[in-house]
C-alpha positions, -999 to 999 in steps of 0.1 A, spaced: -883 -302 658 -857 -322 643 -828 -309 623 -826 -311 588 -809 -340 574 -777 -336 553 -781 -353 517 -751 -374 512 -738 -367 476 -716 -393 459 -681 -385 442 -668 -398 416 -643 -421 418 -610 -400 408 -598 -428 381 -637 -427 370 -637 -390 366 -604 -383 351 -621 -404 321 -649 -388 322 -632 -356 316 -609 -377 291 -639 -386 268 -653 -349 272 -625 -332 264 -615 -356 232 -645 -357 222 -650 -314 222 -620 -312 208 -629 -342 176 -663 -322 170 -641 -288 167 -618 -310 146 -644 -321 121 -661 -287 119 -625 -273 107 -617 -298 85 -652 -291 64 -640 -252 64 -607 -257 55 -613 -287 30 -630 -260 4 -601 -240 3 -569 -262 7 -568 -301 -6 -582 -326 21 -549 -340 29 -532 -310 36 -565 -300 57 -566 -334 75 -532 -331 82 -530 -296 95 -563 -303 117 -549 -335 131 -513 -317 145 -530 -290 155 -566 -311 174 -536 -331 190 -514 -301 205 -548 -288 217 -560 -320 231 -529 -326 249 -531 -295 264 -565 -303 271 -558 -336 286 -525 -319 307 -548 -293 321 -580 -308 324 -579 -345 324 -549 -352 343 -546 -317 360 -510 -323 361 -480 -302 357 -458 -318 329 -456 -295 300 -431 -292 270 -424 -309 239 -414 -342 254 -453 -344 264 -464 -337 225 -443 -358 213 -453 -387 239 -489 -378 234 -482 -383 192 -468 -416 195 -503 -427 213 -520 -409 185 -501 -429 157 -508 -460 176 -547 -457 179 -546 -444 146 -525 -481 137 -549 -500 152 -580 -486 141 -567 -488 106 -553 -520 117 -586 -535 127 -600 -517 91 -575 -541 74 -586 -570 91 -621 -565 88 -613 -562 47 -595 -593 47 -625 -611 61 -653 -596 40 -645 -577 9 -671 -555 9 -690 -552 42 -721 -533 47 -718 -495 64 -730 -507 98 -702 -537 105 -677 -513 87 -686 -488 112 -694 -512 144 -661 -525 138 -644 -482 135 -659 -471 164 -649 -504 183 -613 -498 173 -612 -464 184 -628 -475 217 -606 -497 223 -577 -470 211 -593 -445 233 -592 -465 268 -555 -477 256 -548 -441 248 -562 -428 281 -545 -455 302 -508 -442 287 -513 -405 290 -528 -410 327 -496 -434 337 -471 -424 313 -474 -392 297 -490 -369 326 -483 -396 355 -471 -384 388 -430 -386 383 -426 -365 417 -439 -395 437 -414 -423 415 -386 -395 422 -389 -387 458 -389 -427 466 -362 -433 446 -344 -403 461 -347 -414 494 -339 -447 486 -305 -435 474 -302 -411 504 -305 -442 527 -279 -462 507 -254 -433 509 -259 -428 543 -255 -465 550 -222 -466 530 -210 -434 549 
C-alpha cells in the first residue's frame, strides 16, 4: 500500500498578492463609491456628493490598504495625508492623459476616450500601489534598526 501523496499547493508570491489584495480592496471600495454617489447625487449637488464620496472612499481605502493590503502597522494622519497626495496624482495624470488625448483628436469616439481612461488609471493604480507599498505603509522599523545600529557602531568606535 503506498501512502498517499501530498498535493503541493503554490503561494503567491508576497509582492504578487499584496496587489492582488490592492486591486480587490480599491476596486470594493470604487464600486461602494459609485453606488453612494448615485444615492447621494439626488439629494445634494454632484460636486458636493463627488467630493464628500471621494474624501471619505479614500480614508476608507487607506485604511483598507493599511490593514489589508500592506498589513502594516503605520496609522495616523501622516498616512492620509501621504495616501491623498497619491490620489491627486493619479487623479493628475488620468486627467492629464484626458488632456492629451483632446489635444490630439477633438472629439474621439467613446471607446478610445475610454481605452485611453482606463489606461491612465492603470497605469495610476500600479504607480499608486508601488508608493503606498514602499512609501506610505513600507517597513520603517527595518530602515530604523540599520541605521540605528549603524550609529551605535560609530559611537562605540569614537568612544
Amino acid at each position: 500500500m503506498t501512502a498517499p501523496s501530498r498535493r503541493q499547493t503554490r503561494t503567491l508570491h508576497p509582492l504578487v498578492a499584496a496587489f492582488v489584495r490592492f486591486v480587490v480592496c480599491g476596486g470594493g471600495v470604487g464600486l461602494a463609491s459609485s453606488g453612494a454617489l448615485v444615492l447621494l447625487s439626488d439629494r445634494i449637488p454632484m460636486a458636493v456628493a463627488n467630493a464628500l464620496v471621494t474624501v471619505v472612499s479614500t480614508v476608507i481605502a487607506t485604511e483598507l490598504h493599511g490593514r489589508v493590503s500592506f498589513r502594516s502597522e503605520r496609522k495616523g494622519w501622516g498616512v492620509h495625508l501621504q495616501s491623498g497626495v497619491t490620489v491627486a496624482v493619479s487623479y493628475a495624470f488620468t486627467t492629464g492623459a484626458l488632456f492629451c488625448l483632446y489635444a490630439l483628436r477633438s472629439e474621439p469616439s467613446a471607446l478610445v476616450e475610454q481605452t485611453v481612461y482606463l489606461s491612465a488609471s492603470a497605469l495610476a493604480g500600479i504607480g499608486r500601489f508601488a508608493l503606498l507599498r514602499v512609501v506610505v505603509f513600507g517597513d520603517r522599523k527595518q530602515t530604523l534598526s540599520r541605521d540605528d545600529s549603524l550609529s551605535r557602531t560609530a559611537v562605540a568606535m569614537a568612544a
